[in-house]
Structure formats: C-alpha cells, structure tokens
C-alpha positions in Angstrom: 82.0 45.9 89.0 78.2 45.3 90.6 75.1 43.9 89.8 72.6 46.8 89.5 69.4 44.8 88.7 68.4 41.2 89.0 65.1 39.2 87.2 64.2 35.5 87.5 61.7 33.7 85.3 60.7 30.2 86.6 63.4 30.1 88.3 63.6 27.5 91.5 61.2 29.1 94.0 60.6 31.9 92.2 58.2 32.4 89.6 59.0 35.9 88.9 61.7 37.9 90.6 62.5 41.9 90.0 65.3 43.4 92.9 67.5 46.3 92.5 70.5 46.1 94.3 73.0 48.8 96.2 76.3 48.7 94.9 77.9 47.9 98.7 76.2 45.7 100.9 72.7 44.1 100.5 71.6 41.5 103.0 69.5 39.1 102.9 67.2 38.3 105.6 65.2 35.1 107.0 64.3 31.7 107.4 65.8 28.7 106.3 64.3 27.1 103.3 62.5 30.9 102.2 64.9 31.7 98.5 67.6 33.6 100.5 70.3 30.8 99.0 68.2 30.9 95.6 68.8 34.7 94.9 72.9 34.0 95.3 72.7 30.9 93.8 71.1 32.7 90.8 73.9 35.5 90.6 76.7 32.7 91.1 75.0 31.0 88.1 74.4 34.4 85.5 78.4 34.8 86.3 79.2 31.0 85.9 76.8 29.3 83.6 76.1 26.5 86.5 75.1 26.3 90.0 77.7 25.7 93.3 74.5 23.7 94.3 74.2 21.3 91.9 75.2 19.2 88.7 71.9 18.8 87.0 70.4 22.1 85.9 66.8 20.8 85.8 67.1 21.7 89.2 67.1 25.6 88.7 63.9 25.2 86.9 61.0 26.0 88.6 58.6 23.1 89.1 56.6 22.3 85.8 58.1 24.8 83.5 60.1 24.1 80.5 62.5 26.9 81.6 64.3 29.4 83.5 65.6 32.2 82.7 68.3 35.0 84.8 68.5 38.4 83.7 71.2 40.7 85.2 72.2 44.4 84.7 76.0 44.8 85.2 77.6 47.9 86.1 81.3 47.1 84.8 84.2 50.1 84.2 83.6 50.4 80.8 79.7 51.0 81.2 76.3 49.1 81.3 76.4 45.3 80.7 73.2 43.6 80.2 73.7 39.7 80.8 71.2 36.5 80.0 71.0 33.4 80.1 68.2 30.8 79.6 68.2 27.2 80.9 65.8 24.5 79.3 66.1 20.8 78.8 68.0 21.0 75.7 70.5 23.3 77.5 71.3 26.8 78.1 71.4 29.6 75.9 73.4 33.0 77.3 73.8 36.3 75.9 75.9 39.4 76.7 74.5 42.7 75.2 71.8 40.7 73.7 74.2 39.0 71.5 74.1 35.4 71.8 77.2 33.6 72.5 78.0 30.9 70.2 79.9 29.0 73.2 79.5 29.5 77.2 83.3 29.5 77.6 83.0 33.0 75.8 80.0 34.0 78.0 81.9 33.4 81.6 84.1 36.1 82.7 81.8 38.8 81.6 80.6 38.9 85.2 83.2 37.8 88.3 82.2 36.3 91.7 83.3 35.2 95.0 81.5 32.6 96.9 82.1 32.1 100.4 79.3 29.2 101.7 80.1 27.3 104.8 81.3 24.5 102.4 84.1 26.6 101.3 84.9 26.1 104.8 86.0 22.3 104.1 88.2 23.5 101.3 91.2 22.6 103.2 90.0 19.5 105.5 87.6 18.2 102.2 88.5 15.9 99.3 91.0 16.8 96.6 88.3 17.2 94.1 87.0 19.8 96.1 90.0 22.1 95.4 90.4 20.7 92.0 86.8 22.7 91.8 87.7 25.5 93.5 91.0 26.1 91.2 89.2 25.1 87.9 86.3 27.3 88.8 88.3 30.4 89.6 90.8 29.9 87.0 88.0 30.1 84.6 86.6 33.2 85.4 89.8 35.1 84.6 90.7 32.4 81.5 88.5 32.1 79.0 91.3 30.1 77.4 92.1 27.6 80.4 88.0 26.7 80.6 88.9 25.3 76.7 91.7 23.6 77.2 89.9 22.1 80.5 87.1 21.0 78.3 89.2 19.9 75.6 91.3 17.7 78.5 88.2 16.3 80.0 86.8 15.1 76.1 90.4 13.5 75.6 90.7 11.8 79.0 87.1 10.2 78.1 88.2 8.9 75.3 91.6 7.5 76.5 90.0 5.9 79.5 87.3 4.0 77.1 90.1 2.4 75.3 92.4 1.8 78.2 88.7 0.1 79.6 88.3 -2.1 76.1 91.6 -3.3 76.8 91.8 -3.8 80.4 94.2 -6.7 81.6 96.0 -7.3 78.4 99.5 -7.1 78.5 100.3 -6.8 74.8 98.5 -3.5 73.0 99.4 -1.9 70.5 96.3 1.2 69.5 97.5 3.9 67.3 94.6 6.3 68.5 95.8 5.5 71.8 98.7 7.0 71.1 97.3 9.8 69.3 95.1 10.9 72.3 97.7 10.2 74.6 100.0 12.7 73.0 96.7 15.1 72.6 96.8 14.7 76.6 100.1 15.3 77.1 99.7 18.7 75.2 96.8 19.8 77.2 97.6 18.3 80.2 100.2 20.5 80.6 98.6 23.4 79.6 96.0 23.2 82.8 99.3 22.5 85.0 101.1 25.6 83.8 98.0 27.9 84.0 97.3 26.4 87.2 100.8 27.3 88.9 100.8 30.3 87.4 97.4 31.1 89.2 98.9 29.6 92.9 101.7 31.5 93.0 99.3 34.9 92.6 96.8 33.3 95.4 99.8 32.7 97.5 101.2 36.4 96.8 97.7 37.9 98.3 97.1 35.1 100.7 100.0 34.8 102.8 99.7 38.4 104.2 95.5 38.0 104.4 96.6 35.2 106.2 99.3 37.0 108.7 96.7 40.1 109.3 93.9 37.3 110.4 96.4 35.4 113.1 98.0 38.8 114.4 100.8 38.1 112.7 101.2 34.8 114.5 100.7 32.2 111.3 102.8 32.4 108.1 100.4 30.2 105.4 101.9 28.5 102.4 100.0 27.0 99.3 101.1 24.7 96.9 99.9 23.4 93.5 100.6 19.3 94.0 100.4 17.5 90.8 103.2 15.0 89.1 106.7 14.4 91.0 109.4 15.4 88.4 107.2 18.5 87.0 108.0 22.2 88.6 106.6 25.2 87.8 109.9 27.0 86.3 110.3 24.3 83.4 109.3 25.0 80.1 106.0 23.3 78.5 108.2 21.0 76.5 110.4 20.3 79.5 106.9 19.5 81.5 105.6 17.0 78.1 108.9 15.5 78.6 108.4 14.1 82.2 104.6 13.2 81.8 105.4 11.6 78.7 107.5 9.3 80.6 105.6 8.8 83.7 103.0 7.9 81.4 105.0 4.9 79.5 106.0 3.8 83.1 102.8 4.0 84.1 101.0 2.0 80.8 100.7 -1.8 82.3 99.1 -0.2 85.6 96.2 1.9 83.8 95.8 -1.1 81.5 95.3 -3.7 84.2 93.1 -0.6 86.2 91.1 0.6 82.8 91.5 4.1 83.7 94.2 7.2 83.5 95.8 7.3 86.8 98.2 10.0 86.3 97.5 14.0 85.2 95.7 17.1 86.5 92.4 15.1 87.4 94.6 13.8 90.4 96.3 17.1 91.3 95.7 18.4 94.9 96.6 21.9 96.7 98.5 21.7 99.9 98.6 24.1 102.7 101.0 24.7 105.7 101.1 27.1 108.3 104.3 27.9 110.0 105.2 24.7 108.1 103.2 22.2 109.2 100.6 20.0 107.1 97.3 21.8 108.2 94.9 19.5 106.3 96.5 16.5 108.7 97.5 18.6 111.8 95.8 22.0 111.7 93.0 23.3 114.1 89.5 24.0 112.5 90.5 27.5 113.6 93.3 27.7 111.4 91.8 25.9 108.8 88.9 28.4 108.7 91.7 31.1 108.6 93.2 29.2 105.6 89.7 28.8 103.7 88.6 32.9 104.5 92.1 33.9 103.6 92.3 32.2 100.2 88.8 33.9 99.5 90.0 37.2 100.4 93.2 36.8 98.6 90.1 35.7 94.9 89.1 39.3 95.7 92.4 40.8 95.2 93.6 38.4 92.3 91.0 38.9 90.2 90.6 42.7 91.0 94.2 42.1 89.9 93.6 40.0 87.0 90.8 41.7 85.5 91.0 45.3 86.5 87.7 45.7 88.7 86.7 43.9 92.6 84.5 40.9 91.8 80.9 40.6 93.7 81.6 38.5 97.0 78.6 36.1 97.9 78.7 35.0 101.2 76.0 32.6 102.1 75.2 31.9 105.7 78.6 32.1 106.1 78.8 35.0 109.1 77.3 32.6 111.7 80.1 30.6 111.1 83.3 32.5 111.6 83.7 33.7 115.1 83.3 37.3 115.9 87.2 38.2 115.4 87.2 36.6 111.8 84.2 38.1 110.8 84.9 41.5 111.9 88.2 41.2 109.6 86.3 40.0 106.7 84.1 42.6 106.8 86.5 45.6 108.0 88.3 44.1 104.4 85.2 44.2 101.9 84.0 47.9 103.5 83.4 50.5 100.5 85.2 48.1 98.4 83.3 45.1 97.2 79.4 44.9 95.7 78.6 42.1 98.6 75.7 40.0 99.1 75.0 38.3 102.4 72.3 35.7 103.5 71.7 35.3 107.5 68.3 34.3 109.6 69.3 37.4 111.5 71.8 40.2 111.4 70.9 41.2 115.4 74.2 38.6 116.2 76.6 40.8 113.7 77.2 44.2 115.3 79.7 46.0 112.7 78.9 49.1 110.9 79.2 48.0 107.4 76.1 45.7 108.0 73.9 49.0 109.9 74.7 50.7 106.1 73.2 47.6 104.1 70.5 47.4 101.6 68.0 45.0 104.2 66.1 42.6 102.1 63.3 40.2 103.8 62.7 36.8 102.3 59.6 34.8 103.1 58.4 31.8 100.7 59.8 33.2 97.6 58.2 37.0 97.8 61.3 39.3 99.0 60.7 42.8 100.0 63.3 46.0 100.2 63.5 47.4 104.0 64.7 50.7 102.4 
C-alpha cells in the first residue's frame, strides 16, 4: 500500500496543505521546528486516529480554529481508498470511502504504518509502558478485534479500581459488582494476553534473523512477552482464567489496602536478550539500537504478513541517529519495497542510492515545496 495524496485543513502549522507523494521514497527536508515532523505526524494520525506526539488532540488543531481535518488518498491492492478524518472539540469523526464509521476501532487498519522516531530508540532501555504502547499500538493495526477488547479491559479496570479505592484498607468486603467486573477482567484480560503472545512469537520469527543480518551474524536476539508467573502462551484461555483467577484471590487484601489492580496486562513488560543476556540491564546502546531497528524492520514484514500488503515506514529524524552501517542496512532493506517517508535537516550526510532516487520535499514555516 502507499499514500498517493495528502491534504491538511487547520491542521497544527498548517493552514492548508495539498502534496502528492511518490510511492518509494519522499524526503523531507529542513530546519527544526519548520512542519517536517507535522506532515508524518499527520499520516501516523489518518492511519491511527491519534498522534505518537501527544495525548490531547487539541494539539493537532491549528491555533484558533474549531477544527482539523486530514485527508488521504490510499493506494491499497484492491484499488483506490479515500480516507478522512476530522478532529474538533467534541471529538473525531473518520470516514473510509466517504462512509462514516460508526466507531474508530473499525476505521484503524484501513491504512498501516511504521514509525521509527529517535524515541523508538528507548524502546528497549525506556519504561514498560513504553512497550506496553508499542505492542497495543501495533497489535491494533492488524486487530480490529484486540483494540475492543483493549478498550473494553481499560473501561473494566476503571471501574474495578474505583471500588477497590472506595474500599481501600478494609479487611472485610464483600461487593457483588466487584465480583462481576472482576470475572469481566478475567475474560478480557486474557484475551489481550493471548493476542499479545500470539503477536511476539511472529515479531520474534522476523526479528531474530533482522537481527543476525544487522550484527554480521554475531548477535542472536530473543523477545519475550512478560506478563503473570504461572500463565504460558501454549495453555488454553480457560487454563490462562484459571491461574489469574487465582493470583487475583491471593492478591485481594494487597489491592484492597493499595486501592488499585496490581496484577494483569497493564503491568506486562517485553524482555529482550542477545546471545542471552538481559540487554535492557547489560546491553550497549549499540545493541540496543540494533534491538529497537530490528523490531521495526521485523513490523514491516509482520504486517506485510498479517495483512497482505508492506505498510508505509515513517522515519523521523531518525537517520542521524543510527551510525552509517545501521543506516545503510535499513535502507538497503526498504529499497523498491516500502512507500517511505523520511524527515532530516540535510540529506548531504546520507550517501546511499535509495535517497539520490527520492521525491525531495523542502519545508520552511509551514509552506513545503516539491524539488521534482
């Protein structure tokens, strides 16, 4: 798939935006704080329905308008796909085909990306809810059903941690809606945990080789999906119920005396070795970059898997930092493959053929113009 056409309405910098784009490699070009990030940001958001940037999306609006809007022409196997979506203060409003979609959990997918930001580069050293994001965020793309059940777990975990809150420090409770949304979390808990092995042990069947290529054959990278001891991702669904179920009745007198769910997939982490060792704890930032650049290669090849079609890659200022070995590989791997977009103050640094054949874009305070 590729984006063939892109149009922003009020849309952060940009009051009006038009660019047609080449299905390989378009580059964008100039200075920090000109729209470059804005233009990917804006394709990140048409295929996700929110920004990598931010939380509030009052911050895509362009300053003193009641709305933004992101338009996007979609070349897919199957033919044309036209794509919208509108963001206002009462929310956001998207439509594929100029049909509007009744929820935006049927809206994502239609379009799949890759985003590789120099954040993504603190994917292995960063927090657990940083890969938490990054597995719920990729998941979704290919899973319209796993984004409802997420929704669905996050709705029942609110409302289980408000009465676990009402009745923090007691010893004696007894709340039959407790138990009701406990067993609705059970259900759905282990829903996200079996869709979430299911989608490690792909990214570990593309990665690991990525991975091998990148070192010279040196480094031999595992990943694995870390979430409750006792819960394995051969058992059954009823097999996994069983063991949270449990956990959870051990657990009761601590989440009453903390006012919050302490066990579940909301506290599941990834882990990552190379040649077996711990590389979050002991790892280089050299083989941690190779870790984070692998696992976005290996996105490429599950969802081209997943889906049928090679996702758009989006990668935002992250060239400059991946030394001149890594980046080669990266873009030797997307070459006549990919629809990729690439953001840089200056492509003088990058000497590799597949950037001399790109679509050059200039950026300068929010007016772009086409090299071509």
């Amino acid at each position: 798939m590729f984006i063939e056409q892109l149009a922003l309405t009020n849309y952060r910098n940009y009051k009006t935006l038009d660019l047609s784009f080449s299905p390989q490699i378009n580059v964008l070009i100039g200075e920090n704080a000109q729209g470059k990030t804005n233009i990917m940001e804006a394709i990140y958001v048409l295929s996700m329905a929110k920004s990598h940037r931010t939380s509030n999306d009052r911050d895509l609006i362009r300053w003193d308008e009641e709305y933004g809007k992101i338009e996007g022409s979609v070349q897919r196997k199957y033919g044309r796909l036209p794509l919208e979506l509108i963001i206002s203060k009462k929310g956001k409003k998207a439509r594929v085909n100029h049909l509007e979609q009744n929820r935006l959990s049927l809206y994502i997918g239609q379009l799949n990306v890759v985003m590789f930001a120099p954040e993504d580069l603190n994917l292995v050293k960063g927090s657990p809810s940083v890969r938490r994001r990054f597995l719920d965020m990729e998941i979704g793309q290919i899973s319209p059903v796993y984004l409802h059940d997420l929704l669905t777990f996050q709705k029942i975990l609110r409302q289980r941690n408000a009465i676990l809150r009402d009745n923090r420090g007691k010893s004696n409770f007894n709340d039959v809606m407790f138990d009701v949304y406990t067993e609705q979390y059970i259900q759905v808990a282990v829903q996200i945990i079996r869709k979430r092995f299911y989608f490690m042990e792909l990214l570990q069947k593309w990665a690991e080789p990525i991975h091998q290529g990148i070192s010279r054959g040196m480094e031999s990278l595992k990943v694995s999906y870390g979430t409750l001891k006792g819960i394995e991702s051969g058992q059954t669904q009823e097999e996994m119920e069983s063991v949270l179920e449990q956990r959870l009745l051990e657990m009761r007198q601590r989440e009453l005396d903390r006012g919050l769910t302490l066990i579940g997939p909301h506290r599941d982490d990834l882990h990552f070795f190379v040649n077996g060792y711990d590389i979050q704890t002991f790892g280089s930032q050299g083989q941690q970059r190779t870790t984070a650049l692998s696992l976005k290669l290996a996105e490429i090849e599950l969802v081209k898997q997943e889906v049928g079609e090679s996702p758009v890659l989006l990668l935002d200022d992250v060239l400059s930092e991946l030394d001149d070995y890594r980046q080669s590989h990266l873009l030797n791997t997307i070459q006549g493959e990919v629809q990729t977009f690439v953001t840089t103050t200056n492509i003088a640094g990058i000497d590799h053929e597949t950037i001399r054949q790109a679509n050059i874009f200039e950026v300068n305070a929010g007016s772009v113009v086409n090299k071509e």
